[in-house]
N, C-alpha and C positions, 0 to 999 in steps of 0.2 A: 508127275510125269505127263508129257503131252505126246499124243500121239495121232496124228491127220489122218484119215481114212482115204478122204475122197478128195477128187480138186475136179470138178465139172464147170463149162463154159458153154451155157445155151446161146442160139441164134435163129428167133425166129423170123420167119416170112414164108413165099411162094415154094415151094420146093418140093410141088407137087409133079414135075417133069421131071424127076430124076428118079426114074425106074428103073426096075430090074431088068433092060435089057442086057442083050449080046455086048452092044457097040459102049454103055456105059459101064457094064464089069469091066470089061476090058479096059477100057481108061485107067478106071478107079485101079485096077490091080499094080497098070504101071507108072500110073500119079502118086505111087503111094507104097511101091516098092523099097523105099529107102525108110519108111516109117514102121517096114517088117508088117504090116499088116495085110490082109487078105480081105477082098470082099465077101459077105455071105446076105442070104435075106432073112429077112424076120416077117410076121405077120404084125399092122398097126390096126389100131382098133380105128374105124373113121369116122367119129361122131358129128352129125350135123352143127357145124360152128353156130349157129344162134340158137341150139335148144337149150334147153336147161335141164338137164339130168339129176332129178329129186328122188329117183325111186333108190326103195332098200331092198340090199338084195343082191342076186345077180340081174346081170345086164340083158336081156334079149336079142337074141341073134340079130334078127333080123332089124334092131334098132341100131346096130353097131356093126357093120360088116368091115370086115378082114380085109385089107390092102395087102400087097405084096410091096416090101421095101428093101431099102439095103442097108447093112452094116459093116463097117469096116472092122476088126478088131484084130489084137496082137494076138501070137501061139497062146500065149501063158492068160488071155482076156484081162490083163493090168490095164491095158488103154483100147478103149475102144470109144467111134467114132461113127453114130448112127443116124442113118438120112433120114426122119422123119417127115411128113408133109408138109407141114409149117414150124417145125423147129427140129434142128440141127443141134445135137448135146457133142461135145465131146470130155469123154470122163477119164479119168487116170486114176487107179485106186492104187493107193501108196502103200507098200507094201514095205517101206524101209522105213523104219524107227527115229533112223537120222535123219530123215527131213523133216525140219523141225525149226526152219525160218523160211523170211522176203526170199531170200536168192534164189531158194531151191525153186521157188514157186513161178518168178522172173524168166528162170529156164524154161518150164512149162508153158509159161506164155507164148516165149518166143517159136515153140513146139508147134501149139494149138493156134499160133496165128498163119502159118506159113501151110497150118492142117486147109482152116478156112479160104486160105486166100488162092488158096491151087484151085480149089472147089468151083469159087467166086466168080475167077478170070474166065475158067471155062465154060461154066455155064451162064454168064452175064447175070448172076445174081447182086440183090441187095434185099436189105434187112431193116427189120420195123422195130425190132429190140434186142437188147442183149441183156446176158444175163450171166452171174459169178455164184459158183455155189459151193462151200465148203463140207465136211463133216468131221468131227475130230473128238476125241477124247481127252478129258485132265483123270487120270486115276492116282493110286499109291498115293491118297491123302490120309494124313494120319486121322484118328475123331477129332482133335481139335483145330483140324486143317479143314473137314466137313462142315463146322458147326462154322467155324468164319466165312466162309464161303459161302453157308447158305445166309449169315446174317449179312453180305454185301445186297443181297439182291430179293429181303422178305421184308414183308411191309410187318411193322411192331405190334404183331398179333402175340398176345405173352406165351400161347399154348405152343407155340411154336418158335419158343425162342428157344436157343439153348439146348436143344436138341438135335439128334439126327434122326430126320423124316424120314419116313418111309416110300414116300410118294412127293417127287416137287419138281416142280417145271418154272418156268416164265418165259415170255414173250414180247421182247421188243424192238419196237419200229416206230423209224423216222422217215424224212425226206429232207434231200440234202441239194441243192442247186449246183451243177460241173457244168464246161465248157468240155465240147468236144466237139475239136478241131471248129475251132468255131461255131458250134452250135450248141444253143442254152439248153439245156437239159437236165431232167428233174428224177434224180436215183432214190429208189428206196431201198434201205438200209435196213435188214431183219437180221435177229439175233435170237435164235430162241436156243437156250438150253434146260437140258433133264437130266433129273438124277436118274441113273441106270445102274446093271450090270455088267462091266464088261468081262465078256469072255478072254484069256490070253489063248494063244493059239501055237506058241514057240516048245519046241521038243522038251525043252524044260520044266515049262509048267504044264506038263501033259496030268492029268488027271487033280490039277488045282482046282478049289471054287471058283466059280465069279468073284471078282474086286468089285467094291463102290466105286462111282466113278460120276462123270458128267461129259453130256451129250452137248455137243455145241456147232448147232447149225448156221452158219452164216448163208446171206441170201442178198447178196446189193445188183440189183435192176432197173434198166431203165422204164419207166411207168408204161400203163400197158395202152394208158388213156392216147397216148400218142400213137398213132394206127399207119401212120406216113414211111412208105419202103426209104426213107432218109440217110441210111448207114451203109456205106462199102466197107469192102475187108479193109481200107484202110483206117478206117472210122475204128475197128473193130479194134486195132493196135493202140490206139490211144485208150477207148474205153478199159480196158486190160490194163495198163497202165496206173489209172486211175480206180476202178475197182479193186486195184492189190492196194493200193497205198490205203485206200478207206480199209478195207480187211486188214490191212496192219495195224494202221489203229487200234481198232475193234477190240482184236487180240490182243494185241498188248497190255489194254487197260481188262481183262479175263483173267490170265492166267497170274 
């Protein structure tokens, strides 16, 4: 059984002028009226863009001070839609069982691009990268639906054939060359999954164990090496496009 969690579409650049004032709530409330969502603010953490942050631990106040930003999100927080300084998420956590192919997801695009581009026109932004982010579940495998599973994707170590582990992940990533809208561009493609436990959470299985299951993170972005505000929200409609078709793939060749 497959089950999607999340479907987020990062966008980053400048978008450090879109604060929490009067005159931009106000927009946003009624830019965004038809999308049932409401502005609120959140606190971001604002780390100096060239440090490098190695300590363990907690963080230091005073190394990390608190911005005031805005968030837009639904009554029920299924979709929300958060102004960050340099990158812009918009996330939909999928709360319906039956979404569970391309079209559903096709929808969504055409959602989150029409999100951005209201954004875009009015504040004369553009964007240095985008970014596709999935999270999803395979549970209800039986043991010998585990054991094949996990021998698609372990390297022929004997201790670990033939069993079911206790503990297993993998991690893979490529790069893959797309045109968008005429412009050559270089995506990378991450795929990492884990064994886990999923929790069920429906009135039915009120008081069940965790199931076995597997985590399956998809992650295709354009590289970060390219630093150039180069993408409009039209740019933004083609990437989406193209990012679903490689995550179809992906998936396809998973489950």
């Amino acid at each position: 059984m497959v089950i999607h969690q999340l479907y987020k579409i990062s966008v980053f650049g400048d978008f450090s002028d879109i604060q929490p004032t009067t005159d931009n709530m106000l927009f946003l409330l009624n830019a965004y009226k038809d999308f049932e969502m409401v502005p609120s603010m959140y606190q971001e953490l604002n780390f100096p863009i060239n440090s490098v942050m190695l300590q363990i631990g907690p963080v230091p106040q005073q190394s990390a001070p608190l911005l005031q930003r805005i968030a837009l999100m639904t009554s029920n927080t299924q979709e929300r839609f958060i102004l960050g300084s340099n990158r812009i998420d918009y996330e939909i956590s999928i709360i319906d069982e039956n979404v569970n192919n391309i079209e559903h997801f096709a929808v969504y695009n055409k959602k989150i691009y029409e999100a951005f581009n209201r954004l875009f026109e009015h504040y004369k932004k553009s964007s240095s990268r985008f970014a596709l982010n999935t999270n999803s579940w395979i549970i209800d495998l039986s043991a010998n639906e585990l054991r094949e599973f996990f021998s698609r994707y372990t390297n022929p170590i004997s201790i670990y054939q033939d069993v079911i582990m206790d503990e297993w992940s993998t991690r893979l990533m490529t790069k893959q060359k797309k045109t968008i809208d005429e412009m050559d561009e270089v995506l990378n493609i991450i795929t990492g999954i884990t064994k886990g436990l999923y929790y069920k959470t429906d009135d039915a299985s009120h008081g069940m164990p965790p199931v076995d299951g597997f985590v399956i993170d998809i992650d295709i972005n354009t590289i970060a090496e390219n630093t150039a505000n180069r993408f409009s929200s039209a740019n933004l409609s083609t990437f989406l496009s193209e990012a679903l078709y490689v995550w179809n793939e992906v998936w396809g060749e998973i489950q």
